[in-house]
C-alpha positions as CSV (number, residue, x, y, z in Angstrom):
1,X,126.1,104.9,87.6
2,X,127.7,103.2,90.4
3,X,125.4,105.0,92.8
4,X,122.3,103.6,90.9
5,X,123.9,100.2,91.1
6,X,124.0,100.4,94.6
7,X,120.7,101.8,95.1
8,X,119.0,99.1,93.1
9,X,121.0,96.7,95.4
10,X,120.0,97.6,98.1
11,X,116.5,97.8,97.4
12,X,116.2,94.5,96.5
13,X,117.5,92.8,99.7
14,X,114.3,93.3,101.4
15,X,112.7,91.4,98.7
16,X,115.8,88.7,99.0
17,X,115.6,88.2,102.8
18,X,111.4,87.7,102.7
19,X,111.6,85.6,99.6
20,X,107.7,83.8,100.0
21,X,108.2,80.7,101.3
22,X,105.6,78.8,103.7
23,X,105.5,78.9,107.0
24,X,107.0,77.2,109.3
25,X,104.6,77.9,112.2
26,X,101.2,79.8,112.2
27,X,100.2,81.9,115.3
28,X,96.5,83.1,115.5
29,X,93.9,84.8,117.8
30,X,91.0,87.1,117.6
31,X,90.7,90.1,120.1
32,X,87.6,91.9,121.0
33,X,87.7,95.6,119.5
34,X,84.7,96.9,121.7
35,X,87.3,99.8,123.5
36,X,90.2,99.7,121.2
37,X,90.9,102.9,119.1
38,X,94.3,102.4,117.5
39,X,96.6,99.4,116.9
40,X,100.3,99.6,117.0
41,X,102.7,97.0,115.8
42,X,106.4,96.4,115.4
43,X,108.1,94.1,113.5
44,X,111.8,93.4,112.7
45,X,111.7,91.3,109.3
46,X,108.6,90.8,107.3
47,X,105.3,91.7,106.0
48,X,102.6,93.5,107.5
49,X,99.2,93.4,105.5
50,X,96.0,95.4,107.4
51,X,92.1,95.0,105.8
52,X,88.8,96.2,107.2
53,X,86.9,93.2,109.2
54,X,83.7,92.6,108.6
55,X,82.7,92.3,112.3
56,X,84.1,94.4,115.9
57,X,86.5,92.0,116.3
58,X,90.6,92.3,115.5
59,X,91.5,89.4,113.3
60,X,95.5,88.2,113.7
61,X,97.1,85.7,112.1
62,X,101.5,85.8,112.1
63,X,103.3,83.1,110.4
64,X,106.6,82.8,110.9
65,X,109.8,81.2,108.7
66,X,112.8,81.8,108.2
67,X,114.9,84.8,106.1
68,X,116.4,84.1,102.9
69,X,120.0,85.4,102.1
70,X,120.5,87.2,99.5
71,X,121.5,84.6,97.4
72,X,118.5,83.0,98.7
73,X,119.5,80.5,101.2
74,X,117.7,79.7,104.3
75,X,119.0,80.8,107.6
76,X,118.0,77.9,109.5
77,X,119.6,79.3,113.0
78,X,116.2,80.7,113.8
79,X,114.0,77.0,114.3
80,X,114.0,77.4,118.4
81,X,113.1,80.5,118.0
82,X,110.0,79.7,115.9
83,X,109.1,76.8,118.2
84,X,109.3,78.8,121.0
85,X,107.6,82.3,120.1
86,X,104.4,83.4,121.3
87,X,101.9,86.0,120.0
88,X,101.7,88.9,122.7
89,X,99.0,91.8,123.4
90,X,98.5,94.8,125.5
91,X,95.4,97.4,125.6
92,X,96.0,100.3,127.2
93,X,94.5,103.5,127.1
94,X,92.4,102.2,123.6
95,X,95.8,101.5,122.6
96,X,96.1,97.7,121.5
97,X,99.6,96.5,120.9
98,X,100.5,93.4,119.5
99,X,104.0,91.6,118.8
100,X,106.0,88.0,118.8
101,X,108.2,87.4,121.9
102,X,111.1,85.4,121.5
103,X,112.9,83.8,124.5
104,X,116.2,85.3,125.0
105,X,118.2,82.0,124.6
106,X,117.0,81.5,121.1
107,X,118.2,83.5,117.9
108,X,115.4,85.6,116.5
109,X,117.5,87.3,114.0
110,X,117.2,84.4,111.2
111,X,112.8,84.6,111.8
112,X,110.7,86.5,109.1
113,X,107.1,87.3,110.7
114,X,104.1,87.4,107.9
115,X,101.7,89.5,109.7
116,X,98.0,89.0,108.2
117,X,95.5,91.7,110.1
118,X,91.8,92.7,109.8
119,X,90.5,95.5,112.2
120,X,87.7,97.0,111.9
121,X,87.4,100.2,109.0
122,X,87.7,103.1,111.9
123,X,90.7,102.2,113.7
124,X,93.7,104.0,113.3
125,X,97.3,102.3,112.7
126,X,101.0,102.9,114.1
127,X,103.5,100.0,112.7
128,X,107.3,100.1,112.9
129,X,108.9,97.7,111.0
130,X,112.4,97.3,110.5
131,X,113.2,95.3,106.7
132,X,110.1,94.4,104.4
133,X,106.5,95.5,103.2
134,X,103.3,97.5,104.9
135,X,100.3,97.0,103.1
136,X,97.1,98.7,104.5
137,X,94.0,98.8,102.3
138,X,90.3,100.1,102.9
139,X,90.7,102.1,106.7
140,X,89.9,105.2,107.3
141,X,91.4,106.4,111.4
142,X,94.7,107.5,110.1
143,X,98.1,105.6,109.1
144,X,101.5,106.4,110.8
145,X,104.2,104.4,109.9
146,X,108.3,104.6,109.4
147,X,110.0,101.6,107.9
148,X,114.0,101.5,107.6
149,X,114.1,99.4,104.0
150,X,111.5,98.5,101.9
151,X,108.1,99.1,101.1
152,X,104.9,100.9,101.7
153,X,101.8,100.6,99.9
154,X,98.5,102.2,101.0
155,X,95.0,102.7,99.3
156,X,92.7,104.2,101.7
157,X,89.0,105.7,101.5
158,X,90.4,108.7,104.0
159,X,92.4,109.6,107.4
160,X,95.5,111.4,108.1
161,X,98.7,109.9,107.0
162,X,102.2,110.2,108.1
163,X,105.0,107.7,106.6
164,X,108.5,107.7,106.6
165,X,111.3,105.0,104.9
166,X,114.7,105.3,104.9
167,X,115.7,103.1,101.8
168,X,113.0,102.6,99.8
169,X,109.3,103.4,98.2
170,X,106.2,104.8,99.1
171,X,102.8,104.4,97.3
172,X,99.2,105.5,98.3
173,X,96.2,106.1,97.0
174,X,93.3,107.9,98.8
175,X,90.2,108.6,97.3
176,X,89.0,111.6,98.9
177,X,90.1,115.3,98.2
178,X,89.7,116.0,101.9
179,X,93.2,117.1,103.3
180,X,94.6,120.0,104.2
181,X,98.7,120.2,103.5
182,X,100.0,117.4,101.6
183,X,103.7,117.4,101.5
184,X,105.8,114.6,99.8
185,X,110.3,114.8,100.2
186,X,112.8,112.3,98.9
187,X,115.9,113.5,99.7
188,X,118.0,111.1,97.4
189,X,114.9,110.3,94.4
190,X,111.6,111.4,93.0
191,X,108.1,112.3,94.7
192,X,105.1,113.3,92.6
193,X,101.7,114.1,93.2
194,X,98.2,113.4,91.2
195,X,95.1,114.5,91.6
196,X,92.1,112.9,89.8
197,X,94.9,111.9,87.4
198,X,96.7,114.7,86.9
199,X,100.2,116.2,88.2
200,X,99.7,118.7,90.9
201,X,101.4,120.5,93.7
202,X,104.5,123.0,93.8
203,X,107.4,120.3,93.0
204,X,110.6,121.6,94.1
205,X,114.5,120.0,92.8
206,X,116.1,119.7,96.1
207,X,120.0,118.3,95.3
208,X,119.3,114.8,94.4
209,X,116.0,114.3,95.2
210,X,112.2,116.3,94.7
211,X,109.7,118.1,97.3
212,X,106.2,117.7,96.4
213,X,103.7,120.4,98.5
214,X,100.0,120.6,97.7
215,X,97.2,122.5,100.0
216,X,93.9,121.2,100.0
217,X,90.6,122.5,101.5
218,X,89.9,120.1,103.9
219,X,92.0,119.0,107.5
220,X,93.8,116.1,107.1
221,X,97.0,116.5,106.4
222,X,99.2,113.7,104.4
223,X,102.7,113.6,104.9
224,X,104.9,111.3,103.0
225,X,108.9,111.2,103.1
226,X,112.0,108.9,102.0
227,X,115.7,109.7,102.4
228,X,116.7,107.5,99.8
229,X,113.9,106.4,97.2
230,X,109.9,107.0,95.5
231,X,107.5,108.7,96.9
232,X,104.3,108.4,95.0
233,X,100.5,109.9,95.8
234,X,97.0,110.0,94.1
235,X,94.5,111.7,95.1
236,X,90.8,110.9,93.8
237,X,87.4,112.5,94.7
238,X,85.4,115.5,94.2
């Protein structure tokens, strides 16, 4: 019991420290994607939501405020920091990588970064992210990701995928039957596996937690893994 009491806990301070709020400050551009394949991110606290564009273009908009204690009081030690912090890019290799610099002087511990991105359907996606929530919807070049606490929630049409959290949950829905070996873990928790609905895969009791593995007849593979936590995967197709 007391280890469910502290598990619950402890999932719910990522949700405490991001508590909506609006922002304090807005940062926004919109980068050419004529010779960029992949996009990688990393953010400390926040939210990261990705959706197809409707054009070539990468769409970015950050807004930043501050985190929330747990008992939902505003750290207000990050405001230079927020007055001061710039939206930075680098392309490289097709690689485009985007992030918020903070000058050293300021405290950037106490800043909460909502990232809002479109990109266009194709383009694959590597985000770190430290405390919070991914959200990627509707792309189709592949998903890596590893989050320390928190959440991760993906419904894609197809592309490989590879997603790790320390403390917290995993959910993704792809709607193709496409993949080759699909393996879910949660070492401390539950994993489980749909397909068109129904439970499938060889699900193994590992100690405290499950091991979900399922081979499919395409390529792809999917792999999807918490040490502490949910990991939860529908498949959908013909």
């Amino acid at each position: 019991m007391r280890r469910i009491s502290l598990y619950l806990l402890i999932c719910l301070l990522p949700a405490a420290c991001t508590l909506q709020q609006t922002p304090v400050r807005t940062l926004q551009t919109t980068i050419p994607a004529a010779d960029i394949s992949s996009l990688a991110l990393e953010v400390n606290v926040g939210a990261v939501t990705i959706t197809p564009s409707a054009d070539s273009l990468v769409h970015v908009s950050v807004g930043l405020k501050h985190n929330n204690s747990f008992f939902g009081i505003f750290n207000t030690g990050g405001n230079a920091a927020i007055k001061a912090a710039a939206l930075t890019q680098e392309s490289s290799n097709g690689v485009l990588k985007l992030g918020i610099r903070y000058p050293s002087n300021t405290d950037a511990g106490g800043v909460s970064e909502d990232w809002t991105l479109a990109v266009p359907a194709g383009m694959h996606i590597s985000s770190h992210l430290n405390v919070g929530k991914l959200q990627v919807s509707g792309l189709s070049g592949g998903v890596e990701a590893d989050l320390n606490i928190g959440k991760v929630a993906l419904d894609l049409p197809s592309g490989a995928i590879k997603v790790s959290v320390n403390i917290g949950k995993i959910t993704a829905v792809a709607d193709t039957l496409n993949y080759g070996p699909v393996n879910l873990a949660a070492s401390v928790g539950d994993a489980a596996l749909r397909v068109n609905g129904k439970p499938a895969g060889d699900r193994q009791q590992q100690g405290s937690g499950k091991n979900v593995h399922y081979q499919g007849q395409g390529q792809e593979p999917i792999s999807l893994s918490v040490n502490t936590g949910k990991v939860a995967l529908d498949l959908k197709g013909k």
